[in-house]
C-alpha positions as CSV (number, residue, x, y, z in Angstrom):
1,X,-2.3,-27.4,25.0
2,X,-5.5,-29.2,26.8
3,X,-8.6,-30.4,25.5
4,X,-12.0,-29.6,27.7
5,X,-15.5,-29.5,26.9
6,X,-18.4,-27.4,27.6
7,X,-21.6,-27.7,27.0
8,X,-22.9,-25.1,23.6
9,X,-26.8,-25.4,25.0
10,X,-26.0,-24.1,28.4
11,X,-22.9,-21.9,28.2
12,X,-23.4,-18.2,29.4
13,X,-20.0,-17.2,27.5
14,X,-22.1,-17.3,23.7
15,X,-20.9,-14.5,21.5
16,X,-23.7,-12.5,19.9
17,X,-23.5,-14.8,16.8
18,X,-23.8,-17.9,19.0
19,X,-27.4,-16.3,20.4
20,X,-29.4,-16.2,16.8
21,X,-28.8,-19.9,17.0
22,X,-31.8,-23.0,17.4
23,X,-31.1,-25.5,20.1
24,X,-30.2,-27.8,16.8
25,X,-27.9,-25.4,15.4
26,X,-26.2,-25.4,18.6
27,X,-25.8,-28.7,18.6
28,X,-23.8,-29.2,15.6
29,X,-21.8,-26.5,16.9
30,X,-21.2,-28.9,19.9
31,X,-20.9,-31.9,18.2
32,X,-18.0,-30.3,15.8
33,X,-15.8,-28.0,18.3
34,X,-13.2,-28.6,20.7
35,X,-12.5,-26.5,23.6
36,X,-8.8,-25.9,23.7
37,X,-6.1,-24.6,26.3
38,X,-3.1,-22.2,25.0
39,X,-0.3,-21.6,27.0
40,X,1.1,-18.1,26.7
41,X,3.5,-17.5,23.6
42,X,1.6,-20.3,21.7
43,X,1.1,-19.9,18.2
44,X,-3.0,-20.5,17.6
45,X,-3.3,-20.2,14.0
46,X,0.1,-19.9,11.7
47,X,-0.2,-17.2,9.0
48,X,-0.5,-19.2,5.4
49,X,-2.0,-22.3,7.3
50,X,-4.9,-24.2,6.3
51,X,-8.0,-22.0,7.1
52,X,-10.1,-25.4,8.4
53,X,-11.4,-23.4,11.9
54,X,-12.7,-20.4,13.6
55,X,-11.9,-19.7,17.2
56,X,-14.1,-18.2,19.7
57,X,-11.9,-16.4,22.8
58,X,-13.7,-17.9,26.1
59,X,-10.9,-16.2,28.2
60,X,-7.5,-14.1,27.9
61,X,-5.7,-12.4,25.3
62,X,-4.1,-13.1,21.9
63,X,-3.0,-10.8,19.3
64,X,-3.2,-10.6,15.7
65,X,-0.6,-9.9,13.4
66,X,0.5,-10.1,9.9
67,X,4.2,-11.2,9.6
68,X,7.0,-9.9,7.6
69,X,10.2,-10.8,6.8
70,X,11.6,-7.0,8.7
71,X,9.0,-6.9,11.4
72,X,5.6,-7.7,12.0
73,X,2.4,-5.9,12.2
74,X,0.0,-6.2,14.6
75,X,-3.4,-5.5,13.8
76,X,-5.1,-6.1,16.9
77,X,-4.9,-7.4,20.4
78,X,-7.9,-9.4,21.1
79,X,-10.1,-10.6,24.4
80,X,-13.1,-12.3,25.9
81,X,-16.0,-12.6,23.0
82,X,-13.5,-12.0,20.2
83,X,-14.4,-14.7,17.1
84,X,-11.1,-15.5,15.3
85,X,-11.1,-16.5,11.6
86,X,-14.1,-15.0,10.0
87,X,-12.5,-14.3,6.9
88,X,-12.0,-18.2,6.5
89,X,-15.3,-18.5,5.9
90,X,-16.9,-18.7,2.4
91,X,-13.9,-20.4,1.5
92,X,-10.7,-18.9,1.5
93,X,-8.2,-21.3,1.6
94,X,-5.7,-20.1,4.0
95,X,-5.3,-17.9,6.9
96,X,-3.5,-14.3,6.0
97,X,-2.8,-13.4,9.7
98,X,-0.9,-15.4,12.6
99,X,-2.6,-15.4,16.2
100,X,-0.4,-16.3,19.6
101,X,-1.5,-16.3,23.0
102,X,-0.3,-13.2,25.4
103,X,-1.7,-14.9,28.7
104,X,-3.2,-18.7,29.2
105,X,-6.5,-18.4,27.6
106,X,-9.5,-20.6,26.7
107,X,-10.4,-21.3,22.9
108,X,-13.5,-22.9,21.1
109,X,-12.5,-24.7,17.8
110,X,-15.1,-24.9,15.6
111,X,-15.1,-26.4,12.2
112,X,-15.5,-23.7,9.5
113,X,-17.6,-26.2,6.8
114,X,-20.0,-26.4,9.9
115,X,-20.2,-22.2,10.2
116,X,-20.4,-22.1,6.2
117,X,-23.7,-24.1,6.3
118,X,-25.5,-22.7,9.3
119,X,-25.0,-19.4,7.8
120,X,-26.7,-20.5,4.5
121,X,-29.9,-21.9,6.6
122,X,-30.0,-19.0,9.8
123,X,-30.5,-15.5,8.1
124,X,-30.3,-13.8,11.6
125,X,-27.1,-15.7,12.4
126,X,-25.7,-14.7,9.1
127,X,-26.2,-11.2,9.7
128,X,-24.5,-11.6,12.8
129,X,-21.1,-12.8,11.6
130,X,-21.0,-10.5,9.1
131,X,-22.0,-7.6,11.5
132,X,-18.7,-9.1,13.6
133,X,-16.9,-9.2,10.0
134,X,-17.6,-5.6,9.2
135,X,-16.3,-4.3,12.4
136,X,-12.7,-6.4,12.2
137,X,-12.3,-4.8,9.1
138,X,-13.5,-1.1,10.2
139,X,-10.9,-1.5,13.1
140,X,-8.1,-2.8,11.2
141,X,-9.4,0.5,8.6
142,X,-9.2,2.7,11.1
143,X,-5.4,1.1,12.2
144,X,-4.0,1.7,8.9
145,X,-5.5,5.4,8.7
146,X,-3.8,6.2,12.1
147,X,-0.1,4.5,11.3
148,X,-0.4,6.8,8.0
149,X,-1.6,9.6,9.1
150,X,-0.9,10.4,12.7
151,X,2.6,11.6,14.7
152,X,4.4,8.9,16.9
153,X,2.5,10.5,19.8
154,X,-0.7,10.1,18.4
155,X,-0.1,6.4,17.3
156,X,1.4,5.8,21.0
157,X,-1.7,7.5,22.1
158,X,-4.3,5.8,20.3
159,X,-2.9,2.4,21.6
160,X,-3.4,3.1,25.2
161,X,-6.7,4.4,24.6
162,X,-7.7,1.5,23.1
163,X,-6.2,-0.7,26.4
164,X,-8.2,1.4,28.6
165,X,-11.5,1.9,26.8
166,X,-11.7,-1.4,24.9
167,X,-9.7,-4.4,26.6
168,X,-8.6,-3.7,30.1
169,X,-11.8,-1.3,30.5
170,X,-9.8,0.5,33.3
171,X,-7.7,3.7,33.6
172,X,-4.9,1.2,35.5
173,X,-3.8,-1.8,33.7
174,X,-1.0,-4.2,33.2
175,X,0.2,-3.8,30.0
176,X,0.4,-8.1,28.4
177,X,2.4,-6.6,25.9
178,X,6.2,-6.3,25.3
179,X,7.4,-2.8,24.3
180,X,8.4,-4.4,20.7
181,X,4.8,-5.5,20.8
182,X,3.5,-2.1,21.3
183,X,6.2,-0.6,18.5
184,X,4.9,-3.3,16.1
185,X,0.8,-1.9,17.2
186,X,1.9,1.3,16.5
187,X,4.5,1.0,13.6
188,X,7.4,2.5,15.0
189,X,10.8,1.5,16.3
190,X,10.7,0.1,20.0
191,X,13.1,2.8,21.1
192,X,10.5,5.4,20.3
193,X,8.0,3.7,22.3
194,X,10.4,3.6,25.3
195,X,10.8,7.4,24.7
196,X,7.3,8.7,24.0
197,X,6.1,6.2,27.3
198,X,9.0,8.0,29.3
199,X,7.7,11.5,27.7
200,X,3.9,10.7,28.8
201,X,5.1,9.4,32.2
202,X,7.2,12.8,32.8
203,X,4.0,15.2,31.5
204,X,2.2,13.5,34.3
205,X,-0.1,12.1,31.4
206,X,0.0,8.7,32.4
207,X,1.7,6.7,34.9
208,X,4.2,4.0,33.9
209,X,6.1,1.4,36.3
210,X,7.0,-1.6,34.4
211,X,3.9,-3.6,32.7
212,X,1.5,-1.1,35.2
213,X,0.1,1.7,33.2
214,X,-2.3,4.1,34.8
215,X,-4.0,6.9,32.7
216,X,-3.8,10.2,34.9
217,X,-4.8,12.6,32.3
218,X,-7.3,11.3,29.6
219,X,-8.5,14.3,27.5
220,X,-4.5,15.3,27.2
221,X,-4.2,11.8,25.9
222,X,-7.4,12.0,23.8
223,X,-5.8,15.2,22.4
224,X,-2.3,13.5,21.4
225,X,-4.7,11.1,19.5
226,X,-6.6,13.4,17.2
């Protein structure tokens, strides 16, 4: 990985958070981050490690997962915006999730003691992060509702909706997933992905050729998802 800089004051990439900040503020966010390079496959932050950082996602894709000794679980694939490590802050001690790259992407360290105290002095910044908080935990809420209460169809389903609506924002997309990735999203064995995607593809629902996916027939996916 490669170190870079960038300047906080004049970057048009802020997240939301990064907006209810002073020009000060923002400079001890500059003086105490690190602008990072991650080659794809790269481990970001190791499940159990020190939690000592957040990230902010400048550019590409990682995913989140919680790891098991059978199979992992991913709880969400992650883009552009995305602020990684939120629950480190007010002190927990260590990270309960692992993060690796799926592409080359672009990463903002930033010291977590440095968050902490910002957040005690900027009310609207405060807000913020727990506004980004609160929906991280509603979508890994929702995750766990769908793996426990939906078919394999619907759990399939869900997942590509939320490549087309939420990260690719496009019916056609290149999938930066493996199939085992999309079985561990899902919960289900990789074999049934490669049978329900092979099922969808012959319905005419969507369109599959490798890693290129193109959504032909929404609402019958929408329906699969309910």
């Amino acid at each position: 990985m490669a170190n870079g800089s960038a300047n906080c004051l004049f970057c048009n990439n802020k997240s939301v958070c990064f907006n209810e900040l002073t020009d000060d503020e923002l400079k001890q966010i500059e003086d105490n981050k690190v602008e990072i390079l991650y080659k794809k496959d790269e481990t970001i932050i190791k499940q159990g490690s020190f939690a000592s950082n957040i990230y902010f996602i400048k550019k590409g894709l990682v995913k989140i997962y919680i790891e098991n000794s059978d199979r992992n679980l991913i709880l969400e694939i992650a883009g552009k915006s995305k602020m990684l490590g939120l629950t480190s802050l007010n002190h927990t001690k260590h990270y309960k999730f692992s993060v690796t790259a799926l592409e080359d992407i672009v990463l903002c360290q930033i010291n977590v003691e440095v968050i902490n105290k910002i957040m005690i002095t900027n009310q609207f910044f405060n807000t913020q992060v727990i506004k980004s908080l609160n929906s991280t935990i509603e979508k890994i809420l929702d995750k766990l509702h769908c793996i426990s209460h939906k078919q394999l169809n619907g759990r399939l389903a869900d997942a590509l909706i939320c490549f087309s609506d939420e990260i690719y924002q496009n019916n056609k997309f290149t999938l930066n997933v493996t199939r085992k990735d999309l079985a561990s999203i899902t919960n289900m064995a990789t074999e049934n992905v490669v049978r329900l995607l092979k099922e969808f593809n012959d319905k005419k629902i969507i369109k599959v050729s490798g890693k290129n996916i193109e959504i032909i027939n929404y609402s019958a996916l929408k329906e699969l998802s309910k």
